[in-house]
VEXGU-113143 format. One record per atom (N, C-alpha, C): x, y, z; residue in one letter. Coordinates in pm, whole numbers, plus 50000, padded with zeros to 5 digits. Each point is the difference from the previous one (the first is absolute). Example, Ala and Ser with C-alpha at 12.3 -4.5 7.8 and 13.67 -1.06 7.14 Angstrom:
2
513194943150780A 499115011950000A 500905012050000A 499655010549928S 500825011950006S 499235010950073S 
# end
This chain:
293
387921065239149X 499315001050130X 498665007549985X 500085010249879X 498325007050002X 499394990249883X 498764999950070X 498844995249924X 499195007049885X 500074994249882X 499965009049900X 498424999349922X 499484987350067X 498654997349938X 498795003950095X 499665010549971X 498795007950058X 499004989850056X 499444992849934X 499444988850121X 500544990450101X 501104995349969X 500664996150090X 500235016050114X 500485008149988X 500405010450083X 498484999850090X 499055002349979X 498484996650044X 499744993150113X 500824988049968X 499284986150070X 501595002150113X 500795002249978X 501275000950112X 499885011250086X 499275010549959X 499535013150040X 499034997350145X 498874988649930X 498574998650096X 500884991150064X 500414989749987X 500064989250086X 501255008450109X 501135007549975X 500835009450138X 498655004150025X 499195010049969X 498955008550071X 498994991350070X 499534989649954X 499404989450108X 500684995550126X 501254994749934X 500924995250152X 500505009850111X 500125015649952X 500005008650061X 498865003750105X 498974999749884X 498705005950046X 499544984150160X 500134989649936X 499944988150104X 500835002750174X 501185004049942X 501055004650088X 499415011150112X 499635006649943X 499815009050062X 498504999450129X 499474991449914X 498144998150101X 500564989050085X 501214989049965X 500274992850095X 500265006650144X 500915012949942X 500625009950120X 498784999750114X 499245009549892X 499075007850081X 499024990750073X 499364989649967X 499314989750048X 500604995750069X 501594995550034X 500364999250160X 500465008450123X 499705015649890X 500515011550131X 498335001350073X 499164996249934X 498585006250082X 499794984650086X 500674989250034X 499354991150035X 500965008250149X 498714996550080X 500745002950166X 500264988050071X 500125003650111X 500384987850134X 501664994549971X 499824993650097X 501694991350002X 500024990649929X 498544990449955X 500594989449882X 499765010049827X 499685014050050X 500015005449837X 501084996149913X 499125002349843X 501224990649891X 501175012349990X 500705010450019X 501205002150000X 500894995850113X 499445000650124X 500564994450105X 500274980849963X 498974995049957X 500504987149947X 501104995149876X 499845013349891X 500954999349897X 501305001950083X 500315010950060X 500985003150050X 500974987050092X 499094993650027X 500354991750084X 500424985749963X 499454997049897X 499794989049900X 501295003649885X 500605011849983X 500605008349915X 501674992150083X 500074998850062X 501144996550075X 500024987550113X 498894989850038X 499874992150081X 501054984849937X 500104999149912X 500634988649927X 501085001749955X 500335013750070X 502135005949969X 501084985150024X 499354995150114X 501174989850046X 499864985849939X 498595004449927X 500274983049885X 500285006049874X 500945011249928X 500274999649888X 500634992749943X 500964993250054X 501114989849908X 498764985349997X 499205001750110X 499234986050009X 498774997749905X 499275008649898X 499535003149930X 500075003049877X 498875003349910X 499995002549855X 500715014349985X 500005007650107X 501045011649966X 501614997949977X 500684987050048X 500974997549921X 500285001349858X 499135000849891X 500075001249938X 499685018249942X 499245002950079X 500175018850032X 501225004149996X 500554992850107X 501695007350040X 501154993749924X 499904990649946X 500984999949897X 499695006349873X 499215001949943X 499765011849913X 500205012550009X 499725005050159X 500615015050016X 501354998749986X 500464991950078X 501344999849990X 500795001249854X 499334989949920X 500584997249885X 499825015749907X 498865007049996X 499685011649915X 501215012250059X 500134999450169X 501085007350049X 501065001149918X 500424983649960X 501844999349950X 499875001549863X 498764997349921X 500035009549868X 499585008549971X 499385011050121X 499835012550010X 500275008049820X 501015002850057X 501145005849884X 500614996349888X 499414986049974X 500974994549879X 498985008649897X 501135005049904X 499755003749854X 499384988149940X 500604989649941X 499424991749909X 499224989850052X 499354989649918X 499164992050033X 500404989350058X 499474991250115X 500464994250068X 500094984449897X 501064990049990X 500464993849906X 499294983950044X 499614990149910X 499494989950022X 500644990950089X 501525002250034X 500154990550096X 500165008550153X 499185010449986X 499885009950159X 498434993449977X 499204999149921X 498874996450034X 499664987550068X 501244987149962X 499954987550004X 500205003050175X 500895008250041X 500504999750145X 498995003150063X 499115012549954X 499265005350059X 498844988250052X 499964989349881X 498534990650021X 500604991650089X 501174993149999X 500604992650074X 499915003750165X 499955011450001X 499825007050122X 498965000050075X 498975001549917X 498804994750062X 499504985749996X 500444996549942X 499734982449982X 500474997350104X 501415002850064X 500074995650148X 499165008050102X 499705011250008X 498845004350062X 498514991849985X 499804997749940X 498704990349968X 500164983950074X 501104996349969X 500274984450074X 500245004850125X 500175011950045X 500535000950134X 498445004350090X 499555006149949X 498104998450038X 499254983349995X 500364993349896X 499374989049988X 500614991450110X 501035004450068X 501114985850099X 499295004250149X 498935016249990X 500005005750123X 498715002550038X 499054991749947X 498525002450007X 499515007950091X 500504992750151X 499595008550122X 499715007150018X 501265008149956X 500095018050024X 499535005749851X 500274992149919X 499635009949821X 498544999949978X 499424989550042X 498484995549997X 499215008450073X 499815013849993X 499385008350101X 499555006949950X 498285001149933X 499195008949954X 499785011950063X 500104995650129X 499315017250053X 501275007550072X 501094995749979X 501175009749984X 499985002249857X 499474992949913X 500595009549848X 498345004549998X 499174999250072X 498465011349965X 501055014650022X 500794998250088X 500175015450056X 501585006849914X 500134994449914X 500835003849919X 499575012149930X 500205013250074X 500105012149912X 500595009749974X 501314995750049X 500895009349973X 501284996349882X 501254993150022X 500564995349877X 499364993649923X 499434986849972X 499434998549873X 498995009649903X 499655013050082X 499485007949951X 499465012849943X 500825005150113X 500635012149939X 501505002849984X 500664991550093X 501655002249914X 500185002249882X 499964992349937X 500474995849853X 499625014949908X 498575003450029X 499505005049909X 500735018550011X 500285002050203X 500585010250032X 501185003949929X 500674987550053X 501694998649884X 500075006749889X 498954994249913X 499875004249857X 499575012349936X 499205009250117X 499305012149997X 501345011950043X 501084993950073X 501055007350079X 500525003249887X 500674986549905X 500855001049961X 499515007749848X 498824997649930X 499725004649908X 499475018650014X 500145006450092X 499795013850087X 501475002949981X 500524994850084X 501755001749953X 500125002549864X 500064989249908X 500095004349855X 499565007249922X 498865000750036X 498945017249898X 500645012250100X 500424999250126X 500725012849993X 501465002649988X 500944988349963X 500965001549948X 500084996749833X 498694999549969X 499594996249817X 500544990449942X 500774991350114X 500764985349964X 499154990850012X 499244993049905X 499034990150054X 500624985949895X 500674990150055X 500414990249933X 499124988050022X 499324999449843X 499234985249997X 500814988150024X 500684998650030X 500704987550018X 499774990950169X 499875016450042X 500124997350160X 498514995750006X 498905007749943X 498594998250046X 499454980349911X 501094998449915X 499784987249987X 500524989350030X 501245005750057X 500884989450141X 498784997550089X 499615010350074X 499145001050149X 498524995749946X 499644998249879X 498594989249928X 500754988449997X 500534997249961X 500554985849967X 500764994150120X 500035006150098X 500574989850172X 498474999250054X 498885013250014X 499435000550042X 498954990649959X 499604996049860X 499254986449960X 500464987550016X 501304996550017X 500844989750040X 499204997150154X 500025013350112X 499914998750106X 498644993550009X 498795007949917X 498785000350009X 499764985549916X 500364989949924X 499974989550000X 500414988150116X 500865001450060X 500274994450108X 499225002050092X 499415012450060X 499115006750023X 498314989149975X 499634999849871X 499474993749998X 499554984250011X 501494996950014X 500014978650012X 500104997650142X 500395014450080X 499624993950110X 498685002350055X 499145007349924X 498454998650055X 499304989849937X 501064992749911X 499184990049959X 499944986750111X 501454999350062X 500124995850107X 498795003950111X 499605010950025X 498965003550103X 499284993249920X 499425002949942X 498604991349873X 499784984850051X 501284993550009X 500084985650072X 499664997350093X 500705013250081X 499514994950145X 498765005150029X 499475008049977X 498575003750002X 498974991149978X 500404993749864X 498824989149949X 499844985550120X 501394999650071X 500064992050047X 498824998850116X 500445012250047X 499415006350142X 498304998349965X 499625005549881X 498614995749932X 499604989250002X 500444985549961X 500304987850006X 500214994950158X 500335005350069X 499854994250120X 498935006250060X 499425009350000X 498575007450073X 499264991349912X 499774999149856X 498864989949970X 499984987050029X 501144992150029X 499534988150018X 499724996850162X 500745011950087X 498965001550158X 498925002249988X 499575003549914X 498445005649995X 499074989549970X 500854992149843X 498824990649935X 500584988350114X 500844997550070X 499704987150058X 499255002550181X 500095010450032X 499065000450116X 498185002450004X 499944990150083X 498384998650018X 498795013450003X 500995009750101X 499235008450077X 499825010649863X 498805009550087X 499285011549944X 501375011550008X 500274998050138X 500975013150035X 501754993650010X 500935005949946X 501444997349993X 500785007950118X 499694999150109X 500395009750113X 501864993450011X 500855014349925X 501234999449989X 500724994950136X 499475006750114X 501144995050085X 500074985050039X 498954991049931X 500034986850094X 500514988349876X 500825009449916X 500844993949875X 501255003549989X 500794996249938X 501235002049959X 499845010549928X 501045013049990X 499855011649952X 499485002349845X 499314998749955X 499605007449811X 501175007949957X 500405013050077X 500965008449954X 500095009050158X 501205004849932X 500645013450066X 500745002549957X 500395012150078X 501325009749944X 501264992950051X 499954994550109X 501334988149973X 500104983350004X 498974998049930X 499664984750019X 501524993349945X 500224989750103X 500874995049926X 500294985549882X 498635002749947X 500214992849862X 499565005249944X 500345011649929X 499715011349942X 498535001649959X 499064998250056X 498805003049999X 499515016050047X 500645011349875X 500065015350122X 499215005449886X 499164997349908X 499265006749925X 498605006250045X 499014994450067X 498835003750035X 500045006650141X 499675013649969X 500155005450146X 498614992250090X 500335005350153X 498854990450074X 498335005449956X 500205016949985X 499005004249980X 498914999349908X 500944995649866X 499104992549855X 499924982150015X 499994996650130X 500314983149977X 498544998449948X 498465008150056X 498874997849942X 499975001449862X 499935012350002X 500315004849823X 500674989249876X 501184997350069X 500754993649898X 499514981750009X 499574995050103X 499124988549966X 499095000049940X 498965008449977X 499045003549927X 500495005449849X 500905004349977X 500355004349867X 500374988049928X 500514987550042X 501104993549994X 499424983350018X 498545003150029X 499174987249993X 500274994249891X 499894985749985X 499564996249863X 498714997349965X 499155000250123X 498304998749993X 498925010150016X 499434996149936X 498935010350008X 499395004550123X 499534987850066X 499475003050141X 501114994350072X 500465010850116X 501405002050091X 499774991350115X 500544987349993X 499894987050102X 500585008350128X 500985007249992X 500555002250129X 500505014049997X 500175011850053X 500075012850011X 501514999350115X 501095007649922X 501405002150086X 499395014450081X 499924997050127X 499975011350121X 501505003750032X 500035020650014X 500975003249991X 500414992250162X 501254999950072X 499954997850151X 499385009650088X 499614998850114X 499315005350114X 500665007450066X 501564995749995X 500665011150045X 501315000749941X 500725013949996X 501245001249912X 500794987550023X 500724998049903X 501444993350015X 501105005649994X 500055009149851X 501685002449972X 499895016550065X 500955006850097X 499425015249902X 500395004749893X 498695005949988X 499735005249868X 498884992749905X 499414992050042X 500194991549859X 498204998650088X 499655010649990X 498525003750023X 498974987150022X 499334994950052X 499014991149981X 498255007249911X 500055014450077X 498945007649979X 498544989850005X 500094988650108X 498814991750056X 498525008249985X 500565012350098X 498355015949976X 499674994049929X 500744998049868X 498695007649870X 500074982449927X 499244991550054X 499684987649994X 498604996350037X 499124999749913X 498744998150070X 499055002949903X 498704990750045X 499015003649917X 499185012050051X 499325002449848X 499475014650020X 498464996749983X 499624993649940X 498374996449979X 500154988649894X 498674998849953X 499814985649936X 500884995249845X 500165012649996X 501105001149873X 500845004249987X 500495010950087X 501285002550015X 501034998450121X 501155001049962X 501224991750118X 501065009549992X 500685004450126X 501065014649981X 501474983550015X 500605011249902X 501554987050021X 501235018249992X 500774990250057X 501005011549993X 500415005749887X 500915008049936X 499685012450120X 499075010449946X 499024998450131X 498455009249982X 499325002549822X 499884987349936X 499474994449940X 498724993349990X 498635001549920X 498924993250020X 499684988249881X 500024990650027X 499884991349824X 498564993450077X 499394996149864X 498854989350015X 500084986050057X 499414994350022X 500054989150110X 499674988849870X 498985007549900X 500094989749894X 499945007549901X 500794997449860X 500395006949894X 500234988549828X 499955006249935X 500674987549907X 501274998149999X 501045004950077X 501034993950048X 499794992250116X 499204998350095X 500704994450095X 498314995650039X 499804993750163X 498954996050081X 500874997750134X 500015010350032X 499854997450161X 499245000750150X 498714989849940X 499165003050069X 499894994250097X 500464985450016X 500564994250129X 501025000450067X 500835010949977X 501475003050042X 499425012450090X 499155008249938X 500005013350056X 499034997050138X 499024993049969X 499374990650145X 500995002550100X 500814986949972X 500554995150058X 501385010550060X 500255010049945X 500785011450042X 498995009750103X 498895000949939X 499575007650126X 499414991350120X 500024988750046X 499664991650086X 501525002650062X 500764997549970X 501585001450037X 500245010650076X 499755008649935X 500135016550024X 499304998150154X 499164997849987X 498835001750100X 500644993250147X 500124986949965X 500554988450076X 501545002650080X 500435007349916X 501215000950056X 500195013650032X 499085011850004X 499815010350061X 500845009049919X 500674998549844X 500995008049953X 499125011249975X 501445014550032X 499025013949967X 500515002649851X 498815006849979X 500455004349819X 499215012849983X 499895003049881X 499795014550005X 498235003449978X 499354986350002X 498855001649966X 499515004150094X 
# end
């Protein structure tokens, strides 16, 4: 368990003292933010809002791992290749049982707010139990490589189902570009279309929040000069799920504010949006929207 090679000891040394040191400015950078949407009041809140979709989610696979590290807590010896076979089997039906349930499993911005079991459990567990052992001087490697070896099991599964998100994401990409390249117009004004995305679209289109629908058409062009510009909507849809319209607008002959409170060039060697941004502030104008300019 001790590390015996002085550079290695170094690099395991900085990288705890970084994640610590990270840890800690995260704190403090959300205790000085004020008001009611301040970020501890939002962590806090976000910290527990998705309690009642745990079984419906990628934290299924959270909670059968706690569970599972619970019942070998205590085993002395190493956990045996056909406890491992059960263990995978276990999640393999957890995994088909997400894939049968898109609906409810398919939900990015319930797992954005995933910060409590997938993320500090596991690691608490392991800090409890290894505190326990340096002060009873019983520290059995067997256990700390039981609770590695469920816990990478978990964190592979873990990972095939974001490969799953990966799918549906690209998809959601794939359908905003080909609204884009097959409509005529300058401006893509969301509400007088069938939805791009949301947080509960129901063909799983929940990747692009409303507020980056500009942003992410523009990132996501395949052309140089931007035939058609995705406008966030004019007015909320989901709550929560911000439009931030304000900060939409041109700023002068070269620059254009896009959410959130962002300034990019109007023309760049990525992009040309010089008849889009026209045509956004004629809009703006025309349709009397307020923004922050």
């Amino acid at each position: 368990m001790q590390e015996k090679d002085f550079k290695n000891q170094c690099v395991k040394t900085l990288i705890g003292v970084g994640s610590l040191v990270a840890s800690i400015y995260n704190i403090i950078f959300m205790l000085k933010t004020n008001g009611e949407k301040g970020e501890i009041i939002r962590f806090l809140g976000e910290a527990v809002d998705y309690f009642p979709h745990l079984f419906e989610l990628n934290t299924l696979f959270s909670i059968i791992t706690i569970i599972i590290l619970i019942l070998i807590a205590f085993r002395k010896e190493q956990i045996s290749k056909i406890l491992i076979s059960l263990v995978v089997i276990i999640y393999t039906i957890a995994l088909i049982y997400l894939l049968n349930t898109p609906l409810t499993s398919i939900y990015p911005m319930w797992e954005g707010h995933l910060r409590t079991i997938p993320c500090w459990f596991l690691p608490l567990l392991f800090a409890i139990l290894l505190i326990k052992d340096m002060v009873s001087d019983r520290i059995n490697e067997n256990r700390y490589i039981n609770f590695l070896c469920i816990a990478l099991i978990c964190c592979i599964f873990q990972t095939g189902w974001q490969m799953v998100n990966t799918y549906y994401w690209n998809k959601n990409i794939e359908y905003m570009q080909n609204e884009l390249q097959n409509y005529k117009e300058l401006l893509y004004i969301p509400s007088e279309h069938e939805e791009i995305s949301g947080f509960h679209n129901k063909e799983l289109r929940r990747y692009i929040w409303h507020g980056i629908f500009p942003a992410t058409s523009i990132l996501f062009s395949k052309e140089y000069k931007q035939k058609t510009l995705l406008l966030s909507y004019d007015k909320p849809q989901d709550p929560g799920n911000g439009t931030f319209r304000n900060r939409l607008y041109v700023i002068s002959d070269k620059k254009m504010a896009i959410p959130f409170g962002t300034a990019i060039d109007i023309k760049n060697d990525y992009w040309d949006l010089t008849e889009c941004a026209k045509e956004l502030d004629k809009y703006n104008k025309e349709n009397k929207i307020k923004t922050d300019r």
